[in-house]
C-alpha positions as CSV (number, residue, x, y, z in Angstrom):
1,X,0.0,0.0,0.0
2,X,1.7,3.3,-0.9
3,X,0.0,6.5,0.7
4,X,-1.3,9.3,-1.7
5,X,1.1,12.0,-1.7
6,X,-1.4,15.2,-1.0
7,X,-3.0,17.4,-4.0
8,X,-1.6,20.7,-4.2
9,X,-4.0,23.5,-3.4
10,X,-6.0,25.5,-5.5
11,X,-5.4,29.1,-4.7
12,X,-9.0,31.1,-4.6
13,X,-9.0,33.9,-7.0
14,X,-10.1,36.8,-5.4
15,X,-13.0,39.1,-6.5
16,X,-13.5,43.0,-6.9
17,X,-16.8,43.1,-5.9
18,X,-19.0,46.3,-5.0
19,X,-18.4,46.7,-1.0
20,X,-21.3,46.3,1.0
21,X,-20.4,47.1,4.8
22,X,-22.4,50.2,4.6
23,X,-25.8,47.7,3.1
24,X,-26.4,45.5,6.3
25,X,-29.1,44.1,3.7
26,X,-26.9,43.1,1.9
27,X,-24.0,41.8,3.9
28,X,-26.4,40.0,5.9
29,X,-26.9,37.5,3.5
30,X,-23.4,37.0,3.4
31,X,-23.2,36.3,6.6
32,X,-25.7,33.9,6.9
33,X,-24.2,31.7,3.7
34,X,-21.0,31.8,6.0
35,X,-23.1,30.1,8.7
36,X,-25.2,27.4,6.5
37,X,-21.7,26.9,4.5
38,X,-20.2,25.9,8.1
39,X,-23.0,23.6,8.6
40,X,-21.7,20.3,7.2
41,X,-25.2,18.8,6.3
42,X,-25.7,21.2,3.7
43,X,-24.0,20.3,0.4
44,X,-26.3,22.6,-1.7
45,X,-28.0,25.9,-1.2
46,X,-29.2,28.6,-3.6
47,X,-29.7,32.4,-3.2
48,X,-32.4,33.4,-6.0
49,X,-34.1,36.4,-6.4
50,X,-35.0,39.5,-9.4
51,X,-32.2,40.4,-12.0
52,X,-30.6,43.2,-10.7
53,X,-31.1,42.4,-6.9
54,X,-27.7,41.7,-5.9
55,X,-26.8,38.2,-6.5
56,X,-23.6,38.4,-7.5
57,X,-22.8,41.1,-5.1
58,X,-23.5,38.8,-2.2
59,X,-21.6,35.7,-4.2
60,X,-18.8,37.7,-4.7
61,X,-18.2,39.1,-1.6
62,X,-18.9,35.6,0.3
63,X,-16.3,34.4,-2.3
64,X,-13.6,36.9,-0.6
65,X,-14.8,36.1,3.3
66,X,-14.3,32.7,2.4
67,X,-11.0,33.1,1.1
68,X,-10.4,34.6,4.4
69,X,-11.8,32.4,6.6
70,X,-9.9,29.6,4.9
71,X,-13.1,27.1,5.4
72,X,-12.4,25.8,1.9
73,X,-9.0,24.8,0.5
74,X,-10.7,25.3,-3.1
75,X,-13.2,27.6,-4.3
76,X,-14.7,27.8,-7.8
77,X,-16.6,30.6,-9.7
78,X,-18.4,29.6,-12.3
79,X,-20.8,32.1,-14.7
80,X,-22.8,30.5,-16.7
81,X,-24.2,32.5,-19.4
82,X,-28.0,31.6,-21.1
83,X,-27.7,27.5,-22.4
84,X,-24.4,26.8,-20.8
85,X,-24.3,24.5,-18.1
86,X,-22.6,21.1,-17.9
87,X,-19.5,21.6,-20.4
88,X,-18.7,25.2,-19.4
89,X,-18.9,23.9,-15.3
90,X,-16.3,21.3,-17.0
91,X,-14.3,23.3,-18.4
92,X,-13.7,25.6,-15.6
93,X,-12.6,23.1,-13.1
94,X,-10.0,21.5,-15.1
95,X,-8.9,24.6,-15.6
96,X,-8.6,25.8,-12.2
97,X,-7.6,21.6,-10.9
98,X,-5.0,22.3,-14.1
99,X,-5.8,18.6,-15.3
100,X,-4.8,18.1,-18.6
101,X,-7.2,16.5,-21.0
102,X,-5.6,15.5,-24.4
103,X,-8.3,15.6,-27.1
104,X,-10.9,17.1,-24.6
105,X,-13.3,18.1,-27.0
106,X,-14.1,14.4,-28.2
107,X,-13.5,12.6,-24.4
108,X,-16.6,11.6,-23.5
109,X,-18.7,13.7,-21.1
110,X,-18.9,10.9,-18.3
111,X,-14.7,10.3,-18.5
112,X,-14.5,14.1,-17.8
113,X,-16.5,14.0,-14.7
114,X,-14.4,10.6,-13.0
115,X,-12.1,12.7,-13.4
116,X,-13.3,16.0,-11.8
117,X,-14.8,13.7,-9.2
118,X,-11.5,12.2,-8.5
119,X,-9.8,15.2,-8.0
120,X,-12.2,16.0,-5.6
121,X,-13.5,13.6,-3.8
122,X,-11.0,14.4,-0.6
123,X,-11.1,17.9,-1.1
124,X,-12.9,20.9,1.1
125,X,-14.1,23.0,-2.2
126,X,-16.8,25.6,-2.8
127,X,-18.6,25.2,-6.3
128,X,-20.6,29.0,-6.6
129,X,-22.1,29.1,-9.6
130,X,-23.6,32.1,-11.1
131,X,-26.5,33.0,-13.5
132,X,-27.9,29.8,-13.3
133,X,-31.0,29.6,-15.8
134,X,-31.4,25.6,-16.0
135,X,-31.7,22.7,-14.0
136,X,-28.0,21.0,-13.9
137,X,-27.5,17.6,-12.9
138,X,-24.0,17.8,-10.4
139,X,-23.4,14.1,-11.4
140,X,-22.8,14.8,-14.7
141,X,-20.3,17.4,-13.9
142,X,-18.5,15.6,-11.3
143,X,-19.8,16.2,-8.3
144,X,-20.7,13.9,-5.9
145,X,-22.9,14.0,-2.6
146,X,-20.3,11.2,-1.5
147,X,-18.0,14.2,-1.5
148,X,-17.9,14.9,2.2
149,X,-16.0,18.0,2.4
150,X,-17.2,19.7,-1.2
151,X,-20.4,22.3,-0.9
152,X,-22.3,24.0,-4.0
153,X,-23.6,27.6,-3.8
154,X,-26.2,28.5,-7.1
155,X,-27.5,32.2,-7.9
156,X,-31.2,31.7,-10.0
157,X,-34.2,34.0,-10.4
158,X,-36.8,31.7,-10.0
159,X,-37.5,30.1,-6.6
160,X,-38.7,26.8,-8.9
161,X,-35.0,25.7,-8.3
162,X,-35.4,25.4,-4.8
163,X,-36.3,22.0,-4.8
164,X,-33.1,20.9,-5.3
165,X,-31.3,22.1,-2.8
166,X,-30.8,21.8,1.0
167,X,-31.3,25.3,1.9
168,X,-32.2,28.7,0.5
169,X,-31.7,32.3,0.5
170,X,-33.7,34.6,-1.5
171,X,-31.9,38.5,-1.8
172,X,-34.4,40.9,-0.8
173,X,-34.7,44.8,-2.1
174,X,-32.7,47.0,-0.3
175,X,-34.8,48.7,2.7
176,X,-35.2,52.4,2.4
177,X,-32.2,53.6,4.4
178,X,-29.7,51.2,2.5
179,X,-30.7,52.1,-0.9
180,X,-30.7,56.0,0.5
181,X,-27.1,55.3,1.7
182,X,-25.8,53.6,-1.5
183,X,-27.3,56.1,-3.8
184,X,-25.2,59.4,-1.3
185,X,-22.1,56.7,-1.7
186,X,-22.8,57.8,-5.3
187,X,-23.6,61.0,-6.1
188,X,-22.9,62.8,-2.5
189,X,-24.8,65.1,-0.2
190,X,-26.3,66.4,-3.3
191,X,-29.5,64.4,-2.3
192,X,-29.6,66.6,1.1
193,X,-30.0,70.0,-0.9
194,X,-33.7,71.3,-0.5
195,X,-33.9,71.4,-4.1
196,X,-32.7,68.3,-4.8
197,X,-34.0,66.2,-2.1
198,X,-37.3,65.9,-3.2
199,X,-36.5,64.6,-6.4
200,X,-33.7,62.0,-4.8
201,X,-36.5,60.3,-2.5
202,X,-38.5,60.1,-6.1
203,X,-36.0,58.5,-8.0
204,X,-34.9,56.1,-5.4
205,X,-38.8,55.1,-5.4
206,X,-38.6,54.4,-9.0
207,X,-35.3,52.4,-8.3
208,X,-37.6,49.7,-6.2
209,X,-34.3,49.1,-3.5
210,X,-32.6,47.8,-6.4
211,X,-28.6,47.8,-5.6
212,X,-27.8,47.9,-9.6
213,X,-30.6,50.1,-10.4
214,X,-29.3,52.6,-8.2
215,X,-26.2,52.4,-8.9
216,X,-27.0,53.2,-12.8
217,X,-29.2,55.9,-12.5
218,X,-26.7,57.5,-9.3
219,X,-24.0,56.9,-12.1
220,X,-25.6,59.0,-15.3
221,X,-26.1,61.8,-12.3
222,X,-22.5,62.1,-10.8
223,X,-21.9,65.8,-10.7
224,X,-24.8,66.4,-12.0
225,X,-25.7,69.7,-10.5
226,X,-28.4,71.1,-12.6
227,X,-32.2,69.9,-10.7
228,X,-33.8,70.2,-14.5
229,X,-31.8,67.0,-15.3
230,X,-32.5,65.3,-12.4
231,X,-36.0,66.0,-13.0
232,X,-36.1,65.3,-16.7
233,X,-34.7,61.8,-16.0
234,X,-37.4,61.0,-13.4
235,X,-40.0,62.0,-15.8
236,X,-38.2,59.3,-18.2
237,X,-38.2,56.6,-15.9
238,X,-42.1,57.3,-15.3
239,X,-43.0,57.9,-18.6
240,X,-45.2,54.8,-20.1
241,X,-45.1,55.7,-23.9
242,X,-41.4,55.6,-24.5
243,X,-38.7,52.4,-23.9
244,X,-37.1,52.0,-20.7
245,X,-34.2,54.6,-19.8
246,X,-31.0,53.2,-21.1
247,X,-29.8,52.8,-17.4
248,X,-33.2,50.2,-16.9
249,X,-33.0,49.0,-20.4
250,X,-31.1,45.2,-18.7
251,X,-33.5,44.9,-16.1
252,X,-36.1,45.7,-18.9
253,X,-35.0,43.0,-20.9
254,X,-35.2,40.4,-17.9
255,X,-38.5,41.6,-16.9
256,X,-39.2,41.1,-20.9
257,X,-38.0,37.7,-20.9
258,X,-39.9,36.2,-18.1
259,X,-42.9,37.8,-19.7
260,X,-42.4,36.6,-23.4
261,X,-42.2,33.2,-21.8
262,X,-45.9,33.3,-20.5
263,X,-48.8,32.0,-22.1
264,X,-51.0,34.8,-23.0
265,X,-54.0,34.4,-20.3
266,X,-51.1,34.6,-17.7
267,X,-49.2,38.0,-19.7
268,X,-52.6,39.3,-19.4
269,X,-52.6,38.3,-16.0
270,X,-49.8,40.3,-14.9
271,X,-50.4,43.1,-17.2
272,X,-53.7,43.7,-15.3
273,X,-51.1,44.9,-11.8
274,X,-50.5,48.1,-13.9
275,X,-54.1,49.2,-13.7
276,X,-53.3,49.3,-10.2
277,X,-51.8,52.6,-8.1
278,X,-48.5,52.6,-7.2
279,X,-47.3,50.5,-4.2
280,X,-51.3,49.2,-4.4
281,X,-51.9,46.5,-2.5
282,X,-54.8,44.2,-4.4
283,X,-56.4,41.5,-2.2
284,X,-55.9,37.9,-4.1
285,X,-59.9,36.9,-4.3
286,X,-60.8,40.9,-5.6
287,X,-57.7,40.4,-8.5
288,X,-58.8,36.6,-9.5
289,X,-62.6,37.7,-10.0
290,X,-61.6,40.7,-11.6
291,X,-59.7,38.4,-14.3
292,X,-62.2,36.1,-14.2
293,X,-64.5,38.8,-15.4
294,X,-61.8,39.9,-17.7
295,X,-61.9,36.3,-19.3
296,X,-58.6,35.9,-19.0
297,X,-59.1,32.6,-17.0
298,X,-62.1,32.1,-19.1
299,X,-61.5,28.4,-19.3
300,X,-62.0,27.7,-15.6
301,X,-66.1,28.2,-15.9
302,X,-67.2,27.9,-12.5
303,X,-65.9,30.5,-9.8
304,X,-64.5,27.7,-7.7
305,X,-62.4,26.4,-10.4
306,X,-61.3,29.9,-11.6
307,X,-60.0,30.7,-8.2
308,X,-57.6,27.3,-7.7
309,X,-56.1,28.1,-11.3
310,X,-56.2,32.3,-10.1
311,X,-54.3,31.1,-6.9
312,X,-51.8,29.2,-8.9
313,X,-51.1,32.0,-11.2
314,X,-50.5,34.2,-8.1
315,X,-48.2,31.5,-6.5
316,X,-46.5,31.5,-10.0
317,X,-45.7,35.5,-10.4
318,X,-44.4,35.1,-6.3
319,X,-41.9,32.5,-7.2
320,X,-40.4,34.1,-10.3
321,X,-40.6,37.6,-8.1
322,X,-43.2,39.3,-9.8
323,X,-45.4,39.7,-7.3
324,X,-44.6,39.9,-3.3
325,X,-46.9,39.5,0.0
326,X,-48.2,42.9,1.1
327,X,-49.0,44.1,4.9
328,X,-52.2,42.2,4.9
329,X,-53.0,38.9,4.6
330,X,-54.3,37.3,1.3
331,X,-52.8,40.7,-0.3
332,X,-50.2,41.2,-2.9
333,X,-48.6,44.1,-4.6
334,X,-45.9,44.1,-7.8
335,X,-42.6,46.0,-6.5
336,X,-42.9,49.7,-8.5
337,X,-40.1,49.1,-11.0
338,X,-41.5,46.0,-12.3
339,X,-44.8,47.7,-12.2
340,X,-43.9,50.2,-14.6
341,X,-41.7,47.7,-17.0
342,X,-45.4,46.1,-17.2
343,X,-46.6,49.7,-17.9
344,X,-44.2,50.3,-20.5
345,X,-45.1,46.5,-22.1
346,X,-49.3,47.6,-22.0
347,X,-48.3,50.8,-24.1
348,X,-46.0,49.6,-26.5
349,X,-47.5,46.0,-27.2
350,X,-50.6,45.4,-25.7
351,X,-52.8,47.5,-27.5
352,X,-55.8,46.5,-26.3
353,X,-54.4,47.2,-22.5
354,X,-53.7,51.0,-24.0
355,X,-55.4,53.1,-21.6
356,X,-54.6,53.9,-18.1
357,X,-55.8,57.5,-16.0
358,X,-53.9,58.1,-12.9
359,X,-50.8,57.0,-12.8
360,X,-49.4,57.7,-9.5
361,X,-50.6,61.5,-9.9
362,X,-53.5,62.7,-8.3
363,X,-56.2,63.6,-10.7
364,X,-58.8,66.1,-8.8
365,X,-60.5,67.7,-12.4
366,X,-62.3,65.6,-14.9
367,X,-60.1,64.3,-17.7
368,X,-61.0,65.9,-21.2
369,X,-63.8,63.9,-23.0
370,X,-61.5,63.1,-26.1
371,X,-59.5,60.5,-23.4
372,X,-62.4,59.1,-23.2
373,X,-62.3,58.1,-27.0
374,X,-61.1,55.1,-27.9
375,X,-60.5,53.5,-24.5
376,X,-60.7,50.1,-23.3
377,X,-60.1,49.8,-19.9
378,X,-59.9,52.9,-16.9
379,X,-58.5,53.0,-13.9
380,X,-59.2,56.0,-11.6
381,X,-58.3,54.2,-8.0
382,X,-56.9,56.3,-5.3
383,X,-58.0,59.3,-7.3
384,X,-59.9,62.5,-6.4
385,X,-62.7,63.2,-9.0
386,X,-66.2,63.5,-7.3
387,X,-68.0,62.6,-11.1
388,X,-67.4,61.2,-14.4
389,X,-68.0,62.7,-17.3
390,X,-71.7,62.9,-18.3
391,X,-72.4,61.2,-21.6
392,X,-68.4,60.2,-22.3
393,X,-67.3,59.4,-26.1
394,X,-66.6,55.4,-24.6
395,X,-68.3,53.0,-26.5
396,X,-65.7,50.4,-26.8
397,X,-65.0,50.6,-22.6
398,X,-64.6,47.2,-21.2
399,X,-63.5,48.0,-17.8
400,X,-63.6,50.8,-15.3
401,X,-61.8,50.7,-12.0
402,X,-63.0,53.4,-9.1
């Protein structure tokens, strides 16, 4: 019997990731994947939540502490980019392992991973993987759960991908006072100034606590010290006729994908939350009759039925972040920037979902009648008008909300 001489280690490659001492929100979640990844009964745990949220952030940082803390002898970052997943996890640890493959690109799949598994079967290794869109199989990358000292940490969106794992995270918007404190990081006491403050507390509204949101819009406003520009670009990231501000135009596009994904009763579905005010908090059983009488769940005829396949729908916008549990029970509410990338979707696509009075704004005078024309469906919640219009130009109304 000869003994093993030891592998060499892997040294961790350190990141240069956005510091987040001054976002407890944020560094909390690292601290608590420092605790679960001490916990040697969890081999694989995810932190999932909206593009934009800061899951990276939080992987990238707990990829530094962890070089500090020396609690792994090998860790591995892996991005994976839309369809990659098996060959690109691969490919990164023979890399890092620095095992050399001769003819790589025709060895078989299943040789590749003996040999990954191999090399670390008596390691203590992190696996964090980032960008995860699809279900991978660990087996057919290597990794074992007979791999006592190994751990796997995945970033996703949608909470679907909890199932298989041992434990879970999911990265919550920023509270007010962090996403206050980032944005000054920014931009400076500018926010403070009387005539600037006002239009700050606005903008970090429209930001939804969204650590890369901020940062994009704080960016395009570094010494910026005009108020009209300030102002001009809230009134861009509120307008619903024109496409998303450039800063927003990547959150946009994952907002866009989710949606284009959706069969067309559920688009509908989640359309409907921008006929709601602002920050509105909709009870579930007032929404699923609503789109019941909408006919978008037209299929389920009977009220009962139409409310399981309403509460699923809801379930289904929750786990993919869409919607999130308000103050009340039974009530939901869609964060404010998602609610205006749906906004943005109903003017420039949904034709039929056109319309919409009241955005946010109180409205205390009657509209003019020629708004009236032409519209499908009004929503005048939260609003001030005592009266509608007398004998309104609104034959081809379908819905009006009060």
């Amino acid at each position: 019997m000869i003994e093993r001489a030891p592998m060499s280690v892997v040294p961790i490659i350190r990141k240069h990731p956005e510091k987040i001492d001054n976002v407890p929100s944020l560094n909390e979640h690292v601290k608590t994947l420092l605790k679960l990844l001490n916990d040697d009964n969890l081999k694989r745990i995810g932190i999932w939540g909206l593009p934009g949220v800061g899951k990276t952030t939080v992987m990238e940082n707990l990829n530094n502490k962890v070089r500090e803390t020396q609690l792994f002898d090998n860790v591995f970052w892996v991005t994976l980019s839309k369809g990659e997943s098996v060959r690109k996890i691969q490919l990164v640890l023979l890399e890092q392992l620095k095992l050399e493959v001769k003819g790589i690109h025709d060895r078989d799949s299943d040789q590749i991973a003996d040999m990954i598994s191999e090399a670390l079967v008596n390691k203590r290794y992190l696996l964090l993987l980032d960008e995860v869109f699809l279900e991978i199989n660990l087996k057919e990358v290597g990794i074992h759960d007979d791999h006592e000292h190994g751990a796997v940490v995945f970033a996703y969106r949608d909470r679907d991908f909890c199932r298989l794992i041992d434990d879970h995270i999911k990265i919550e918007r920023l509270s007010n006072d962090d996403a206050r404190n980032l944005f000054r990081k920014i931009v400076g006491d500018i926010i403070d100034r009387p005539s600037y403050k006002k239009i700050a507390d606005r903008l970090l509204k429209e930001c939804g606590g969204m650590p890369q949101v901020i940062k994009l819009i704080a960016d395009s406003l570094i010494n910026e010290d005009d108020p009209s520009v300030w102002r001009q670009l809230l009134s861009d990231m509120q307008s619903p006729g024109t496409e998303p501000v450039q800063e927003m135009q990547e959150l946009y596009k994952a907002f866009k994908l989710i949606y284009d994904k959706l069969p067309v009763d559920k688009k509908l579905c989640l359309l409907y939350w921008a006929f709601f005010p602002p920050d509105y908090e909709v009870y579930q059983e007032y929404l699923i009759e609503c789109w019941k009488a909408e006919q978008f769940i037209d299929k389920a005829r009977k009220l009962g039925k139409a409310r399981d396949k309403g509460h699923a729908i809801i379930r289904e916008f929750e786990k993919k972040s869409m919607l999130e549990r308000g103050t009340k029970a039974g009530h939901f509410k869609m964060p404010l920037f998602l609610r205006r990338m749906a906004l943005k979707i109903t003017y420039l696509e949904e034709k039929d979902l056109k319309f919409l009075v009241g955005d946010g704004e109180e409205i205390e005078e009657q509209p003019f009648e020629e708004e009236w024309e032409d519209v499908r469906r009004v929503s005048l919640i939260g609003q001030k008008l005592c009266n509608l219009p007398n004998k309104p130009a609104c034959s081809n109304i379908s819905t009006l909300l009060l």
